[in-house]
NUKOL-875237 format. One record per residue (C-alpha): residue number from 0; residue in one letter; x, y, z. Coordinates in pm, 1 decimal. Example, Ala and Ser with C-alpha at 12.3 -4.5 7.8 and 13.67 -1.06 7.14 Angstrom:
BEGIN
PT   panu   rolum          X          Y          Z
PT      0       a     1230.0     -450.0      780.0
PT      1       s     1367.0     -106.0      714.0
end
This chain:
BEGIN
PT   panu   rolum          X          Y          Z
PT      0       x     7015.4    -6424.1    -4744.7
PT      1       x     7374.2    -6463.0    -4628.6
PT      2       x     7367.3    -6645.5    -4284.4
PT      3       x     7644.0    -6528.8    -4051.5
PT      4       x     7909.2    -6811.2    -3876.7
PT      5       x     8073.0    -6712.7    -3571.1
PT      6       x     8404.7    -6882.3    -3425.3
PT      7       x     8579.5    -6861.9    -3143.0
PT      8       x     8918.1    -6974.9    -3029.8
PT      9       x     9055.0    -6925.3    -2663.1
PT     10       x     9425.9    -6895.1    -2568.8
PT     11       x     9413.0    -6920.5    -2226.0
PT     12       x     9648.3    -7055.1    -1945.9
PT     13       x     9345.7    -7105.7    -1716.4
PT     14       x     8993.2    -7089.9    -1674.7
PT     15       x     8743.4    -6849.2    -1841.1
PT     16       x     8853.2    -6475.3    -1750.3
PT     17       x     8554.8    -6258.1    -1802.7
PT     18       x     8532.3    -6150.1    -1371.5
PT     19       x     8855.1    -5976.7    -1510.0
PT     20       x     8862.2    -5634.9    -1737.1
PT     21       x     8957.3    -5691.5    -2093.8
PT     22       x     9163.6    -5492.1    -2327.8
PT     23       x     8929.8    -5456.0    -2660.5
PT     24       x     9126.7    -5515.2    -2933.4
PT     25       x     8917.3    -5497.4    -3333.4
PT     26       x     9045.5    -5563.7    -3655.9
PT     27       x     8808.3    -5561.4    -3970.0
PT     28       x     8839.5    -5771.9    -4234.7
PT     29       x     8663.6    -5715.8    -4596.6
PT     30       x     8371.2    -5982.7    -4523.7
PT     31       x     8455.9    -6068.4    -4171.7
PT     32       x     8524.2    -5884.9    -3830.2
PT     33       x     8769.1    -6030.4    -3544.0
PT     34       x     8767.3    -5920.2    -3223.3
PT     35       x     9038.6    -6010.7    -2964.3
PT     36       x     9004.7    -5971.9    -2597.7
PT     37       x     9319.1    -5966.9    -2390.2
PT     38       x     9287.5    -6051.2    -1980.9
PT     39       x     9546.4    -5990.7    -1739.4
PT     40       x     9726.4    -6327.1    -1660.2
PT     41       x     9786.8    -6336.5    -2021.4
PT     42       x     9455.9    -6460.7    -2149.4
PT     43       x     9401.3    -6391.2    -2496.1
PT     44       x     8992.8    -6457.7    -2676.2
PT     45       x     8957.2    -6452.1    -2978.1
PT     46       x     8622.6    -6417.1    -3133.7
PT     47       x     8557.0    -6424.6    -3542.0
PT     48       x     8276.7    -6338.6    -3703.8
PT     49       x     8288.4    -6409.7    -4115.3
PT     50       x     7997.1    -6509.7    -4406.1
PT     51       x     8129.3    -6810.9    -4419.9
PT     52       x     8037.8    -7167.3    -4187.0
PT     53       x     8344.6    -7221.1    -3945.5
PT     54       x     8384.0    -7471.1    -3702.5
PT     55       x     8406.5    -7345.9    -3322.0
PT     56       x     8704.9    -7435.6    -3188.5
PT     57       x     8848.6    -7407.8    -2852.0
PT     58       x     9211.2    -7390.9    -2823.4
PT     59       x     9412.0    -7394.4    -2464.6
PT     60       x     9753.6    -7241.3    -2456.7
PT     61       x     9934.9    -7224.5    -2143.2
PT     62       x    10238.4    -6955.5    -2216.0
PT     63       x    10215.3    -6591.3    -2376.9
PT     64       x    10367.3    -6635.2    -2769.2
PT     65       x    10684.3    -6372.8    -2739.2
PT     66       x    10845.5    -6374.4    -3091.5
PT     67       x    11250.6    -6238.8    -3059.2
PT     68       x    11326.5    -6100.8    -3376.2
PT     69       x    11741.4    -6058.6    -3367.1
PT     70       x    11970.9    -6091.8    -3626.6
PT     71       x    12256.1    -6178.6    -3465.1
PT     72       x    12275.5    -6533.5    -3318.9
PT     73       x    12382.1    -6542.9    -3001.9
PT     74       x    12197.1    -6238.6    -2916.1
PT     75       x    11900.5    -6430.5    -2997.1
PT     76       x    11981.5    -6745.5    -2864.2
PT     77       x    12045.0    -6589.4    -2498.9
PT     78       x    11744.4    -6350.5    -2530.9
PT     79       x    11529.8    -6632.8    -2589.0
PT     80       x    11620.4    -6854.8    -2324.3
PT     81       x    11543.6    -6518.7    -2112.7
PT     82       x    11201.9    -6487.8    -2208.0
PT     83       x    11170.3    -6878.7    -2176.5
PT     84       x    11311.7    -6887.3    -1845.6
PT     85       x    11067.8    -6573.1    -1734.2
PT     86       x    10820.2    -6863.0    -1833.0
PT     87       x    10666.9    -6785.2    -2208.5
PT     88       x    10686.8    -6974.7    -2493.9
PT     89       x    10898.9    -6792.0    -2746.5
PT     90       x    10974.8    -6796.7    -3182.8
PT     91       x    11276.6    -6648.9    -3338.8
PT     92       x    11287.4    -6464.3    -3679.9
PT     93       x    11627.8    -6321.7    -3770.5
PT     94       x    11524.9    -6001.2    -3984.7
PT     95       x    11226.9    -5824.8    -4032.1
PT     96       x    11075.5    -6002.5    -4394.5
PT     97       x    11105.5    -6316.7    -4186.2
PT     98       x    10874.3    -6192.6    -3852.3
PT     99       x    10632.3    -6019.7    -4126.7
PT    100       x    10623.8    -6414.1    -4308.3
PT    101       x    10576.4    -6565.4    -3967.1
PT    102       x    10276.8    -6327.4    -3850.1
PT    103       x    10119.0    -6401.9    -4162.2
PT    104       x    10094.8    -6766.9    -4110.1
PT    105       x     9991.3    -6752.3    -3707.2
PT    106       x     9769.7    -6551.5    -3456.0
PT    107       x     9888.5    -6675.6    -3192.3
PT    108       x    10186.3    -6453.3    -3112.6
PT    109       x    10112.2    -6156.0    -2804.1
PT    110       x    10448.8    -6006.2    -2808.1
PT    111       x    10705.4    -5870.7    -3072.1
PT    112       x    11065.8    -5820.4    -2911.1
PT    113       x    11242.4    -5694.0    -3188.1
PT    114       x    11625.1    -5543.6    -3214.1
PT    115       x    11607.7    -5204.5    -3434.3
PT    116       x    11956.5    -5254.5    -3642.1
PT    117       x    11901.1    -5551.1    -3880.5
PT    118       x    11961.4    -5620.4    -4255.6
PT    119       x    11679.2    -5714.1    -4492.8
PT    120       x    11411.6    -5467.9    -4633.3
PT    121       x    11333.9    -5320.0    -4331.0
PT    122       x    11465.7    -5275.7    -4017.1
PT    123       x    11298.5    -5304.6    -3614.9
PT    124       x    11137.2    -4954.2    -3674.7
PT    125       x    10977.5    -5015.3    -3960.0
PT    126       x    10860.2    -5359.1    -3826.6
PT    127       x    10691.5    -5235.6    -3571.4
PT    128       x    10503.8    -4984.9    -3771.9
PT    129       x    10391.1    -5257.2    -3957.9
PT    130       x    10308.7    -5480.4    -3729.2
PT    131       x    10054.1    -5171.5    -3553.3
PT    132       x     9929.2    -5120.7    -3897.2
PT    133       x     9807.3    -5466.1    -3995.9
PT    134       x     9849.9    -5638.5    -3615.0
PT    135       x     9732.3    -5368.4    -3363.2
PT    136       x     9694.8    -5595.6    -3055.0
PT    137       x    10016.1    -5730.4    -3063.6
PT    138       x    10286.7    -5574.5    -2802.3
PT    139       x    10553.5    -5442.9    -2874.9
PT    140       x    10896.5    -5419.4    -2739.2
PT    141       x    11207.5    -5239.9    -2922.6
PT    142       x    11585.9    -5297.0    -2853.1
PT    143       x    11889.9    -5145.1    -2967.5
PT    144       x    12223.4    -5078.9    -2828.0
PT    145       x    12303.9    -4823.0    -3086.1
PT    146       x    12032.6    -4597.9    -3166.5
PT    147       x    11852.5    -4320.7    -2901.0
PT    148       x    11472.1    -4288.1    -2995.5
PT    149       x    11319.8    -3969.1    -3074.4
PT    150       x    10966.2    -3926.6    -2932.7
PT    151       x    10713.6    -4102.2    -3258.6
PT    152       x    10958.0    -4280.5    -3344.0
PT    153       x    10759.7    -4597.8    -3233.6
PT    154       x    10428.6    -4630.1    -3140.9
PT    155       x    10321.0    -4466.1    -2810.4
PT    156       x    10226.8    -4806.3    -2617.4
PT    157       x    10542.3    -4954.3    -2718.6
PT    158       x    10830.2    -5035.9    -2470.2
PT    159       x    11218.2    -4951.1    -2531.5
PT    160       x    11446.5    -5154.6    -2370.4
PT    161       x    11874.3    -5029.6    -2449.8
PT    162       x    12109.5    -5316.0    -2485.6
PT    163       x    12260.9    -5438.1    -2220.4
PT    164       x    11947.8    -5584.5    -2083.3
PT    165       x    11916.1    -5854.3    -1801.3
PT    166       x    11684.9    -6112.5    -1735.9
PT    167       x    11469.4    -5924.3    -1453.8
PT    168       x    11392.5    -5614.2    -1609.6
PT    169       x    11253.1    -5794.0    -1940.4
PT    170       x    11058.4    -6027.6    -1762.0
PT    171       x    10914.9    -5742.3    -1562.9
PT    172       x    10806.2    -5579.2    -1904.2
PT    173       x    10665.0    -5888.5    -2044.9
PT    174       x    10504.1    -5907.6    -1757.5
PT    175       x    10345.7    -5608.7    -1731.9
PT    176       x    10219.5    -5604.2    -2067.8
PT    177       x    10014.2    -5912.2    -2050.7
PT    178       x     9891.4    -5804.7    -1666.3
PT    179       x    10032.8    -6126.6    -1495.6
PT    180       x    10237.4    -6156.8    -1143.3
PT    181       x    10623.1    -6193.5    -1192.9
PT    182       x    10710.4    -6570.3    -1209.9
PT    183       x    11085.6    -6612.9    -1004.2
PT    184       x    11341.4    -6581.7    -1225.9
PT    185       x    11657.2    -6827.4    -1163.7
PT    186       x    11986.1    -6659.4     -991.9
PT    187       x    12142.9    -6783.5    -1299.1
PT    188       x    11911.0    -6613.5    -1555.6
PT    189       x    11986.7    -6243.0    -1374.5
PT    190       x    12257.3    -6209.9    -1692.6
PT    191       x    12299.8    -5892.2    -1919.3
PT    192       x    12278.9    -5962.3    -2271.7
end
């Protein structure tokens, strides 16, 4: 008889949310099932269930994981000190290949901000059609300054955002996706990028 481990990490910036409505989020695994709950206020529980003996573990995170994926530097560099300064904790990747290696390694990131137009085998569109396919609870967000979408052409709860953006109106996305209140943004972050 198999006996059945469960874990359970938390990512949460405060106290247990369940007064709060979740968003139900399930991905099945051969040999193991993991659920993730996401709160509004950016609380994220995750709950595993495998045939094999895990630890529980209880891990506190105080800022949404946004990962900017942007291939050109300074692009990146200022749309990352935007999300910071709209208060999340951010990665960078700067194609495709590389997001897809980083959300192998982690769990831990609740947003995708990705540019469309990038070298590599892939580009934004395809990323994020991956990312639904294998990582359906993480949010997405598509950029471009070049390209109009066609209706399908990314996945219906996915935001577009055209280039030039500012500070306010991504924060207000971010925001809005994870169901927390708007944190101030800084006169001098209200820039277009």
């Amino acid at each position: 008889m198999k006996m059945l481990a469960h874990s359970a990490t938390l990512y949460s910036p405060g106290k247990s949310p369940f007064h709060r409505k979740p968003r139900l989020l399930e991905r099945r695994n051969t040999g193991a099932c993991t659920v993730r709950l996401s709160f509004p206020g950016g609380s994220i529980w995750l709950f595993k269930r495998s045939h094999h003996r895990n630890v529980q573990k209880r891990v506190a995170v105080d800022k949404a994981l946004v990962m900017v994926v942007e291939d050109e530097p300074l692009i990146r560099m200022n749309t990352v000190q935007m999300i910071e300064g709209a208060g999340y904790e951010v990665i960078e990747a700067s194609d495709a290949d590389n997001a897809m290696q980083i959300l192998e390694n982690r769990d831990d990131v609740q947003i995708v901000f990705t540019d469309i137009n990038m070298p590599g085998s892939m580009d934004g569109l395809m990323l994020v059609k991956a990312i639904r396919n294998r990582w359906p609870w993480i949010y997405l967000i598509v950029t471009s300054g070049k390209i109009a979408l066609q209706y399908g052409d990314i996945p219906l709860d996915a935001r577009f955002i055209p280039k030039p953006y500012d500070a306010r109106h991504v924060a207000n996305i971010l925001n809005e996706m994870i169901g927390r209140s708007p944190r101030p943004i800084q006169a001098d972050r209200h820039q277009h990028f």
